[in-house]
C-alpha positions in Angstrom: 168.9 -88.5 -21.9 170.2 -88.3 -25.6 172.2 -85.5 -26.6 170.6 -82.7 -28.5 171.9 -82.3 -32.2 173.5 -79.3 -33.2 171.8 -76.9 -35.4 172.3 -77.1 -39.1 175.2 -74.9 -40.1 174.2 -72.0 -43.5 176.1 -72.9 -46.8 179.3 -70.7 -46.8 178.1 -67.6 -48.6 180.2 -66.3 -52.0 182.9 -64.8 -51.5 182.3 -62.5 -55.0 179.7 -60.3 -55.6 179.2 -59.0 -58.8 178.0 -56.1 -58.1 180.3 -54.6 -55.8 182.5 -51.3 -56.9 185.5 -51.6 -59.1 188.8 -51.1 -56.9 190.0 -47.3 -56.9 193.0 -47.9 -58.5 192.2 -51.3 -61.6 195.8 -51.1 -62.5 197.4 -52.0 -59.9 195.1 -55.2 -60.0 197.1 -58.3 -60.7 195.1 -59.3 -63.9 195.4 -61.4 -66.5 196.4 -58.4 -68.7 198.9 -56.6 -66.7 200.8 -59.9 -66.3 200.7 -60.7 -70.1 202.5 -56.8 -70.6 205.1 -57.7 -68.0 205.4 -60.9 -69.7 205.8 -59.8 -73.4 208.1 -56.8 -72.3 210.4 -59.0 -70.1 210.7 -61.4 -72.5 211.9 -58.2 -75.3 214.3 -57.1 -72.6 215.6 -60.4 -71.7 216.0 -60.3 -75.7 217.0 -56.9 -75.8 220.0 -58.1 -72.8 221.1 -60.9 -74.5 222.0 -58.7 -78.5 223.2 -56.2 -76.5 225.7 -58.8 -74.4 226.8 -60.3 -77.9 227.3 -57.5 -79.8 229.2 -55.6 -76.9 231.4 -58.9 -77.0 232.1 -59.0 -80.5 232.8 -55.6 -80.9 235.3 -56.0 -78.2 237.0 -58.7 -79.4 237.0 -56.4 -82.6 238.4 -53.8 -80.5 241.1 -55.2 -78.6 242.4 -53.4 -75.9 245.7 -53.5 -74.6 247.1 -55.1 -78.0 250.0 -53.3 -79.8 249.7 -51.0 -82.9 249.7 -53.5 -86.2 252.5 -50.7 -87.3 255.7 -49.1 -86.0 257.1 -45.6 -86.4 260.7 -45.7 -87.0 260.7 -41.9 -87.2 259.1 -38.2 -87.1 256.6 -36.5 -85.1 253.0 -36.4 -84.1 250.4 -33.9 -83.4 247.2 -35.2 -81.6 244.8 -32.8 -79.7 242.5 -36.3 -78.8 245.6 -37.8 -77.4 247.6 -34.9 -75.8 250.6 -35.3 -77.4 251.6 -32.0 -78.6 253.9 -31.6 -81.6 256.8 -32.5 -79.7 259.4 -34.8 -81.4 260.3 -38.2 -79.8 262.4 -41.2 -80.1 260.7 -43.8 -81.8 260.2 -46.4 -79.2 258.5 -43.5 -76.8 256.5 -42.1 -80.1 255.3 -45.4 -80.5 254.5 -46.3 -76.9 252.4 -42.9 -77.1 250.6 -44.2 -79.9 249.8 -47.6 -78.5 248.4 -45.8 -75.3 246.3 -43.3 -77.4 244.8 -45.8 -79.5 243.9 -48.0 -76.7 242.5 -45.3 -75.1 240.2 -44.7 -78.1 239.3 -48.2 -78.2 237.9 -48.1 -74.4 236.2 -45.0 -75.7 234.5 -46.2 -78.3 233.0 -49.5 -76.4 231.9 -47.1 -73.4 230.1 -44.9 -75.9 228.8 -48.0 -78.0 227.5 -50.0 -74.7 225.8 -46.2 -73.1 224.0 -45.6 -76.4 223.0 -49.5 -76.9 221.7 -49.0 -72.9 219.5 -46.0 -73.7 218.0 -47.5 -77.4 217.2 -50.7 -75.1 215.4 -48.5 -72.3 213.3 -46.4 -75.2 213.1 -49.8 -76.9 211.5 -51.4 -73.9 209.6 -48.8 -72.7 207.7 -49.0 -76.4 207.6 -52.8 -75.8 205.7 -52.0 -72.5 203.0 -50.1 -74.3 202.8 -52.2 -77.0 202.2 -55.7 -75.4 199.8 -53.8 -73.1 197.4 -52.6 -76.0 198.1 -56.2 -77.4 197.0 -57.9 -74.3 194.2 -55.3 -73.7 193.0 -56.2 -77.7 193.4 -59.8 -77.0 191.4 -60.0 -73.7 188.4 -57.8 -75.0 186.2 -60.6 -75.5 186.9 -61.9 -71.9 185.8 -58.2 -71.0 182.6 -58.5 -72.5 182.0 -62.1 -70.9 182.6 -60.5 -67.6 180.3 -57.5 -68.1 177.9 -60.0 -69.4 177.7 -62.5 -66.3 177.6 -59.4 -64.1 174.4 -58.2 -65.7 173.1 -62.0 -65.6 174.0 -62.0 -61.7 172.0 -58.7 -61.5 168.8 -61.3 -62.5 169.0 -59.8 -66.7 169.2 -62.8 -68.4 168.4 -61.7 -71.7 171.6 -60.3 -71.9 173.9 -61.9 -74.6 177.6 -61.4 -75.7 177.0 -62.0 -79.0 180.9 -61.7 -79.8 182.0 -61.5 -83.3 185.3 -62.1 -84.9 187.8 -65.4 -85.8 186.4 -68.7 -85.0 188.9 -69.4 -81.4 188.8 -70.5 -78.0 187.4 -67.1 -76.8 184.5 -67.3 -79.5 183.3 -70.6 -78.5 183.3 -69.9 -75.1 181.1 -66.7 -75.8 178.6 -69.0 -77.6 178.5 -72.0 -75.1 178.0 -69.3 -72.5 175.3 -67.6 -74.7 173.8 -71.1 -75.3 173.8 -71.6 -71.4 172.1 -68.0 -70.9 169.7 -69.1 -73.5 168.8 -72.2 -71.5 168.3 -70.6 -68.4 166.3 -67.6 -69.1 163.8 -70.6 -70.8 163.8 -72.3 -67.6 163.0 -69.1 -65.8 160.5 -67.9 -68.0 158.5 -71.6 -68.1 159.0 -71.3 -63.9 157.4 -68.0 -63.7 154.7 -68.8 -66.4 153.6 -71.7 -64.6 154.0 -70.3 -61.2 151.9 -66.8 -62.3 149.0 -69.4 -64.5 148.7 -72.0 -61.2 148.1 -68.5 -58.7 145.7 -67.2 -60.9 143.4 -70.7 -61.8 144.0 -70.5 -58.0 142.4 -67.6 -57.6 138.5 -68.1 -58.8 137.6 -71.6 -56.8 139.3 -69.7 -53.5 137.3 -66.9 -54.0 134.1 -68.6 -54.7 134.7 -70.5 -51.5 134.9 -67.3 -49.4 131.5 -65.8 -50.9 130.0 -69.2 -49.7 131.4 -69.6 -46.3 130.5 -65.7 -45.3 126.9 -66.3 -46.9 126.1 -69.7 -44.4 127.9 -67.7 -41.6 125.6 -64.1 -41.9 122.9 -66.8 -41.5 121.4 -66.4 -37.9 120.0 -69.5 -37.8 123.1 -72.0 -38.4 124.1 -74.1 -35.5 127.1 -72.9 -32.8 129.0 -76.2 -34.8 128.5 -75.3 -38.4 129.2 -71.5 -37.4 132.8 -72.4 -35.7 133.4 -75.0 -38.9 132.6 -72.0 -41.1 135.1 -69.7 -39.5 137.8 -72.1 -39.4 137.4 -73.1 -42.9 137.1 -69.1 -43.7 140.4 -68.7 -41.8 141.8 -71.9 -43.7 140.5 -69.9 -47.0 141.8 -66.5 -46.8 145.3 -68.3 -46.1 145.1 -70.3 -49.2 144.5 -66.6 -50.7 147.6 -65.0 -48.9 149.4 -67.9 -50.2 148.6 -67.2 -53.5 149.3 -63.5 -53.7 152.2 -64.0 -52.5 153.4 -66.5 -55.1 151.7 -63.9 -57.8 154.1 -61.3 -56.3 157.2 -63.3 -56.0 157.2 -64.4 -59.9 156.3 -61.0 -60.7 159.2 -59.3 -58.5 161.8 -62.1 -60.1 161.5 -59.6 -63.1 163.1 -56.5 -63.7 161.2 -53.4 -63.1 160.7 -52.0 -66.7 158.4 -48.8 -65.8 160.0 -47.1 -63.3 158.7 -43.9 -61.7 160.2 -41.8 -58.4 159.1 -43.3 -55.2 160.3 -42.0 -51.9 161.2 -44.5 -49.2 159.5 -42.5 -46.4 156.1 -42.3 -47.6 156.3 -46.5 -48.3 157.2 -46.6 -44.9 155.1 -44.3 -43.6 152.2 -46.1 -45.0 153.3 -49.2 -44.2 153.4 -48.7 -40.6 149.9 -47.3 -40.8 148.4 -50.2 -41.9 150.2 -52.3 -39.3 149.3 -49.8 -36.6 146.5 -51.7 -35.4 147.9 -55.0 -35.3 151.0 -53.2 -33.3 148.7 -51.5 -30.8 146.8 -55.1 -30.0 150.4 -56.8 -29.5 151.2 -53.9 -27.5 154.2 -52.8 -29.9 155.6 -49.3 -30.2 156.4 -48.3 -33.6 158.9 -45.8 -33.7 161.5 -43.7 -36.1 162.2 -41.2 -38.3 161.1 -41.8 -42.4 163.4 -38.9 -43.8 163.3 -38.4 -47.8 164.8 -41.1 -50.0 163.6 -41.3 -53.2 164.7 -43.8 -55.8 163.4 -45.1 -59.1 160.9 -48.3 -59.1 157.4 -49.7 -58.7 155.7 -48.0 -55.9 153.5 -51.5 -55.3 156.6 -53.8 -55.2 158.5 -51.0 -52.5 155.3 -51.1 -50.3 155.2 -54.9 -50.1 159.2 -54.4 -49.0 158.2 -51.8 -46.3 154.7 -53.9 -45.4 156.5 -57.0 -45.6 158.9 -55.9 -43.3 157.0 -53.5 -40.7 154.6 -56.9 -39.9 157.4 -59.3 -39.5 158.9 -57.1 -37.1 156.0 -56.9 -35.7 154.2 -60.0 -35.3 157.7 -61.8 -34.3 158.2 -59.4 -31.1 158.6 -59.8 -27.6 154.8 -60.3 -25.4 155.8 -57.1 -23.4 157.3 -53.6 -23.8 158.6 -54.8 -27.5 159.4 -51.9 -30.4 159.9 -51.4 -33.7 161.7 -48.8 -35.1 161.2 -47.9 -38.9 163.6 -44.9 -40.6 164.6 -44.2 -43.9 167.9 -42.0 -45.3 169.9 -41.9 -48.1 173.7 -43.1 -47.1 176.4 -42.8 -49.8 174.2 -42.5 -53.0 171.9 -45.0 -51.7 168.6 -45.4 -50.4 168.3 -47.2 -47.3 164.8 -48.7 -45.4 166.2 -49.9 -41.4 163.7 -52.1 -39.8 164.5 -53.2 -36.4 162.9 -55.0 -33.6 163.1 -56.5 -30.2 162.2 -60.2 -30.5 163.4 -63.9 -29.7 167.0 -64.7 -29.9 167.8 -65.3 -33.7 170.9 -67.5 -34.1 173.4 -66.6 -37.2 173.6 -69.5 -38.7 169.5 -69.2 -39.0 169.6 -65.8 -41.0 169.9 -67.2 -44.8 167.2 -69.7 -43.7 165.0 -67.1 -43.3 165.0 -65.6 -47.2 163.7 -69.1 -48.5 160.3 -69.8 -49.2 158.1 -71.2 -46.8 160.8 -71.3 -43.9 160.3 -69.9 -40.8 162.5 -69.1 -37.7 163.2 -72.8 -36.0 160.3 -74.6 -38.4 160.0 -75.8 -41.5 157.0 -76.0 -43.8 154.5 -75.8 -41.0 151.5 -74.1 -40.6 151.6 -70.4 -38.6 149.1 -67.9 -38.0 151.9 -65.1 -38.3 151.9 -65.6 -41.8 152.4 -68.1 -45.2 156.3 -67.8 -45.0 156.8 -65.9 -48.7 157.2 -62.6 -46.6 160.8 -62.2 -46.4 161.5 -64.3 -50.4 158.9 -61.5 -51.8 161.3 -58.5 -49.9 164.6 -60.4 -51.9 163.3 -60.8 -54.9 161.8 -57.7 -55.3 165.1 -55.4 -53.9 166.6 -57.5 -56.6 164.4 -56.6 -59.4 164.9 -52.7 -58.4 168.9 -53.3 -58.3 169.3 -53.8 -54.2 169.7 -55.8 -52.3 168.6 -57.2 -48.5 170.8 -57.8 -45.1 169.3 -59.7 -42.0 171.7 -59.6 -38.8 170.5 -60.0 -35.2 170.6 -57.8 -32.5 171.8 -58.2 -29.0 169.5 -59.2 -26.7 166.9 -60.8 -29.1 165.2 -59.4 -32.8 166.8 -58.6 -35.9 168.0 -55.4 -38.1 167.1 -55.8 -41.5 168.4 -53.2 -44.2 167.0 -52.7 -47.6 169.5 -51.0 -50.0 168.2 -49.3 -53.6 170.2 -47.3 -55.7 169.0 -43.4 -55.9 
């Protein structure tokens, strides 16, 4: 008997997410700018080491301790308050010996009090050197600040975002313009995608309707053979799955854009209605819908949040369990955010299965085949359209068989 292939593994996903929270405490981040400030002060205090070292040196060669006095006193008297010698009158050899020792003593004095104030003027030096390269590295690295903020708004689906950086013709202005030009490119190709995806559903529309308004006129006909009637209703079922089809693919190039009316909506009455239009359905499976839809109201389009909730509430429960399955639906706000829970019992959903799932026309363990659960565009419209309002989606089975899905929308 031949071995059974192991299932395909998911693509690793990224390991960066541009949306996610800057770290409470950016400065202690090893980035580019805080390492060009360390490197621009070290270098002015490796500077600042090496004049200090030479001029120290020189000035004590200048200065050189321990040498004798370039005079002698034959005789007489000194009176020195620095050097403590009084007024007393000595012998010239020990008058001069006193001399040597307090100018020696001066000299050591003066290259202590040179090297302490040359240590301080370094440290205030430095310090300023510090500050300095860090508003020069911060000035320098601006444009790469606006190139970041840029391809974060891009990776929030806004691609007519543009950097648009002025200033000297460098490095960092051409790759603002080549990444323009690339942002140009794509939002084309997007556009021309959605056109032709929104013009194809809609010519799509009128024949399939037309269809439909024939098949239910020859089927309300009493007359029409047993055959004919049973061709009829499988060609009306064929039909209004060509028409799910093509809603679906009206909704996911509209949902691809970003929402630009935006009006409160709260969470709870989406899924409120959306479990009463699946209640029927759930009662024939013998599915208990269940939860608690408290108040979380965010800012969108009240028809694209249905379809998430609708979307949702029917997967979980036309992919159920034959016998004593559930659903449970609840709503909340958690941390500033608004959150829609869906869970369900259900079949065993591998991990390695769960980014399958979010593609068009894929299915749990089945490609682009034909189901009567659905066209496969539920779970692509749910993405695409938390990503239009600024969410985002998260599949992860539960133990014992079904799946937790978790829409998040900022409040």
């Amino acid at each position: 008997m031949a071995a059974t292939p192991a299932p395909p593994q998911a693509p690793p996903k990224p390991t960066w997410d541009p949306r996610r929270p800057e770290p409470p405490f950016p400065w202690l981040r090893p980035t580019i700018r805080i390492r060009l400030t360390l490197l621009y002060g070290g270098m002015f205090l490796i500077a600042g080491i090496l004049l200090l070292s030479i001029i120290y040196l020189l000035a004590a060669n200048a200065l050189t301790v321990g040498s004798d006095l370039p005079f002698k006193v034959v005789t007489g008297s000194v009176s020195s308050k620095t050097c403590n010698t009084g007024s007393t009158t000595l012998p010239a050899p020990e008058l001069n010996q006193v001399l040597n020792e307090c100018v020696n003593e001066q000299r050591q004095n003066a290259l202590d009090n040179l090297l302490s104030r040359s240590l301080l003027a370094l440290l205030g030096l430095a310090i300023i050197a510090f500050a300095f390269g860090y508003a020069m590295a911060g000035r320098v690295l601006s444009p790469l600040g606006r190139i970041t903020r840029t391809a974060r708004a891009v990776a929030g689906s806004d691609l007519s975002r543009r950097i648009e950086l002025d200033g000297p013709d460098d490095e960092l202005k051409e790759l603002a313009d080549t990444f323009d030009e690339m942002l140009e490119r794509l939002q084309r190709a997007f556009t021309a995608q959605q056109r032709f995806v929104g013009n194809a559903s809609h010519e799509l529309r009128t024949p399939l309707a037309i269809n439909r308004t024939l098949l239910e006129v020859h089927l309300s006909d009493p007359g029409a053979p047993v055959e004919l009637q049973q061709l009829g209703k499988t060609l009306l079922a064929t039909n209004e799955r060509s028409e799910q089809l093509v809603e679906g693919l009206l909704l996911l190039a509209r949902s691809d854009n970003q929402i630009v009316e935006r009006k409160p909506v709260d969470l709870a009455e989406v899924a409120e209605q959306a479990v009463d239009q699946v209640h029927g359905e759930a009662e024939a499976k013998g599915v208990v819908i269940r939860g608690e839809q408290k108040p979380a109201v965010v800012q969108g389009n009240g028809v694209l949040l249905e379809r998430i909730a609708l979307n949702l509430v029917q997967n979980a429960v036309r992919y159920n369990v034959p016998e004593d399955g559930w659903v449970e639906v609840t709503t909340e706000v958690q941390h500033g955010q608004a959150v829609l829970l869906v869970s369900n019992t259900g079949p065993v959903v591998p991990a390695y299965e769960i980014d399958n799932l979010f593609e068009p026309f894929r299915r749990l363990r089945t490609e682009r085949t034909g189901s009567d659960k659905g066209v496969g565009l539920g779970l692509s419209i749910v993405r695409s359209v938390a990503r239009a309002h600024g969410g985002h989606i998260s599949a992860q089975p539960r133990e014992g068989g079904g799946l937790v899905m978790r829409v998040t929308l900022p409040v």
